[in-house]
N, C-alpha and C positions, 0 to 999 in steps of 0.2 A: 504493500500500500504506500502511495507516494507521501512526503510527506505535501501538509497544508502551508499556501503561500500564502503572505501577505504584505502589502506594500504600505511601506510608511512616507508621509511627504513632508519632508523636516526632520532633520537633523539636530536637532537643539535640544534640552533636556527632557521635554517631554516624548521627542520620537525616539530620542537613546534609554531611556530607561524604558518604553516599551517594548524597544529591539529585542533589548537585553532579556528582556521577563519573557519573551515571545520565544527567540532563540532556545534560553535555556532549558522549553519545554516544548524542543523540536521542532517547533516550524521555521521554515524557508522567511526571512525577512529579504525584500529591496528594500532598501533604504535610500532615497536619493533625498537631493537639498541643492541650492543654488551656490553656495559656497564652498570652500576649497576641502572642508576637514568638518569631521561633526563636531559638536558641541554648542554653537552657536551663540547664542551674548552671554551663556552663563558660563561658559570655559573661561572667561576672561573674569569671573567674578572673586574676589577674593574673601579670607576668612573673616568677619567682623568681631572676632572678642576680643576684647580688652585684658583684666586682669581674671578672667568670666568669660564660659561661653554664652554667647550672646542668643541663640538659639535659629542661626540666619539659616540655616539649611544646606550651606554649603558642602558639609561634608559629606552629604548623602548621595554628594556627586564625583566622591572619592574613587578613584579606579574604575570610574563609569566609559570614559571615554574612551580608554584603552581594551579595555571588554567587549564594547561594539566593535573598535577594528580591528580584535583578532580573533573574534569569534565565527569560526565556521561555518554557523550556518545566518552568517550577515554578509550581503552582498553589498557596500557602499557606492553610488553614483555619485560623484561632484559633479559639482556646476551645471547639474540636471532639473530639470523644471518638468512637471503633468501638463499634457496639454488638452487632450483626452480622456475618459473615461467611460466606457458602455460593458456593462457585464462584470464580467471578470478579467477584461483585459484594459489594460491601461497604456498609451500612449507618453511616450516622454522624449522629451528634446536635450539632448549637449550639444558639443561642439562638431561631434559626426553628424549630427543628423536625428532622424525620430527612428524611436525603435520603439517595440510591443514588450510587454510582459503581462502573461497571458497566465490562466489557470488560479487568480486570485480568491481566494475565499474573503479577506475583508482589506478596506481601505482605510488606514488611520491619516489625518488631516491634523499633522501638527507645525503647520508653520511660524507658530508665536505672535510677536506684534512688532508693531511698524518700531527699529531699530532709532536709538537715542545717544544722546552726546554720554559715553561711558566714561567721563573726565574723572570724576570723582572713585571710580575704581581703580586706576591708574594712581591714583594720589595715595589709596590705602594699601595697596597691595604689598609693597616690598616692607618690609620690616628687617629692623639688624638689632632687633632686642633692645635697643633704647627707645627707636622712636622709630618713623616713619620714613624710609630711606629718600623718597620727593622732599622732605621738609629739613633732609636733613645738616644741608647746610645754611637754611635760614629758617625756623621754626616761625608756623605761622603766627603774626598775633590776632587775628580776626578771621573770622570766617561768617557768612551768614549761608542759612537753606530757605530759599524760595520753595515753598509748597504751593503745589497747584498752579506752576507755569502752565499754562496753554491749556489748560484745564479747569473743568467745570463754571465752563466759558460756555453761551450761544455760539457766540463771534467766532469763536475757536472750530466749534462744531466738534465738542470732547465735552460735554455738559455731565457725563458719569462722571466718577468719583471711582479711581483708579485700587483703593483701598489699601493697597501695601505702602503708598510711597511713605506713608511716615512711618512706620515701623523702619523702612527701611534707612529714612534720613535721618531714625535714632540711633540706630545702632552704627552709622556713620559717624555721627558728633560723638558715642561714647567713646568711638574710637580715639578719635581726636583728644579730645579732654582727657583720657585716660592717659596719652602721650603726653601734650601740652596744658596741664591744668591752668596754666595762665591764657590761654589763648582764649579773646573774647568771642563765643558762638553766640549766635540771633538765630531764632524759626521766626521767620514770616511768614502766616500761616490764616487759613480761612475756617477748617476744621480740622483740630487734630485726634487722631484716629490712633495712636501709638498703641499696643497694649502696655506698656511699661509707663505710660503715663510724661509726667515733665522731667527731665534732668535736674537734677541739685547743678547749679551752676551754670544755666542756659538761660538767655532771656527769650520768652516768647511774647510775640507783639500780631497781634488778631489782625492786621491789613495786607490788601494784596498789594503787591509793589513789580512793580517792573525792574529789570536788569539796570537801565539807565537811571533810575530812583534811584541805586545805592550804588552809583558805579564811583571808585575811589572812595568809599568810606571802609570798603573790609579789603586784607590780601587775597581771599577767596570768596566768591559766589557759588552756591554749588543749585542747578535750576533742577527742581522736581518736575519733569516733564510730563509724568502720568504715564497708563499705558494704554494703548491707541491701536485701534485695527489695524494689520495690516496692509500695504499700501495692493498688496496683491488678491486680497480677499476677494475683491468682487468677481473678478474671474475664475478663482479658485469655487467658488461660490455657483456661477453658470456649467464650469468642467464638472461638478461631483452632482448635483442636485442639490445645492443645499441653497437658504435663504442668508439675510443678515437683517441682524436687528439694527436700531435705530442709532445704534453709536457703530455701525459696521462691521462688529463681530458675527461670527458663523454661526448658524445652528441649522440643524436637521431635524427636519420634518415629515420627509418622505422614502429616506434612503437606508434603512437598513444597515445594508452594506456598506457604508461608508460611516466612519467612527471620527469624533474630535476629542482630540486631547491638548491638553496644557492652554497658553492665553489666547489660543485664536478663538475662542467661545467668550472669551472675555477675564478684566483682569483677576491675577492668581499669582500667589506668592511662591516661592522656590518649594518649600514642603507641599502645598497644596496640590502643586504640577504633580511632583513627584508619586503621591498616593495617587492623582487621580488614572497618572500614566499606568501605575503598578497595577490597580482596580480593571482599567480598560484591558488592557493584557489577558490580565484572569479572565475577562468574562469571553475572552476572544476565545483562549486554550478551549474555558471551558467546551464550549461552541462549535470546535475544531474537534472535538473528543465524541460529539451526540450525534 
């Protein structure tokens, strides 16, 4: 009996930790993705704890991304895009050309969201055990976090409420403070959604401010850009059957056969992807077994 195929469209943490959960219970993964290498915006994300794990989710992407590409039974397409979809066979385009892959049992659609200035992961990432190796010939003294740039705006046309970014721009500032306790942090903020609530040592100030409001008053601005369809959804959306709601993200309504995982349904913190990627998997095997 052959085994059961299945095509994942995204490479990012929600189509890798499905690969993986897929793979390791026998089925045939393709995996293709537009970019060069899996992982997608969260390979580049780094640890947020301080003297404390912070609880950001990262590590649960520990040896992920080397398990997708050397696992057997994962096939990886770069710089591959769907262009098609009927049945069980699916059409994709690279740089040869279009080719079929045929014989699918289910379609998972996890392309993520439309891609954002990742500045502030670059500033946190390197560490040399004192401090933050970007800061570390001139330790910041200022920094402020814009919550809710370009978000939960009409004008913008992002009116949702992206839900991670302040957990997320807390546990960036503890970082910070935990390195540089004198360095002065600001949230500029509209509503704050932290589960850990305010910082001992952070000022929060309830207005929305623009970039050029405080440009020259801190060393750093760090902008909360929210998280956003992406820019490719609505074709993605025409190719598989499926609908988009009114901020642009996917859903399904008619298709079966076609699965969404992780933020192209809408936004989702790194744990959340993570269980919902593991869940969709199980229910795939399951499914693959009956």
């Amino acid at each position: 009996m052959n085994a059961a195929k299945v095509l994942i469209v995204g490479a990012g943490l929600a189509g890798c930790t499905a690969a993986r959960e897929l793979a390791d219970g026998g089925v045939l993964v393709c995996l293709i993705d537009i970019a060069e290498k899996v992982g997608g915006k969260v390979r580049g994300y780094g640890c947020k704890a301080s003297d404390k794990c912070s609880k950001c989710g990262v590590c649960l992407t520990a040896g992920l991304w080397e398990a997708v590409e050397g696992h057997e039974n994962v096939q990886f397409f770069p710089q591959t895009r769907l262009v098609d979809l009927a049945g069980d066979v699916a059409w994709v385009r690279d740089s040869d050309g279009v080719r079929t892959i045929d014989g699918l049992e289910r379609v998972i659609v996890a392309t993520g969201f439309r891609a954002v200035d990742g500045e502030i992961e670059r500033l946190l990432r390197g560490r040399d055990g004192d401090g933050l190796l970007e800061f570390s010939k001139k330790p910041p003294r200022s920094v402020a976090f814009v919550q809710c740039y370009r978000s939960r705006s009409v004008r913008e046309d992002a009116f949702h409420c992206s839900r991670v970014c302040c957990d997320y721009a807390t546990r960036a500032a503890m970082v910070i403070k935990h390195f540089y306790p004198l360095c002065r942090v600001v949230f500029f903020y509209t509503d704050m959604r932290a589960a850990d609530g305010f910082i001992n040592g952070v000022r929060y100030v309830r207005r929305r401010v623009e970039p050029e409001d405080i440009r020259g008053l801190f060393d750093y601005v760090v902008l909360a850009e929210g998280i956003r369809a992406d820019d490719g959804a609505g074709q993605l959306a025409e190719i598989c059957g499926l609908e988009q709601d009114e901020s642009g993200f996917l859903r399904n309504v008619y298709e079966p056969r076609v699965l969404l995982a992780g933020c192209v349904s809408g936004p989702k913190g790194i744990k959340e992807t993570y269980n919902e990627a593991v869940g969709l998997a199980k229910e795939v095997l399951l499914s693959c077994q009956t």
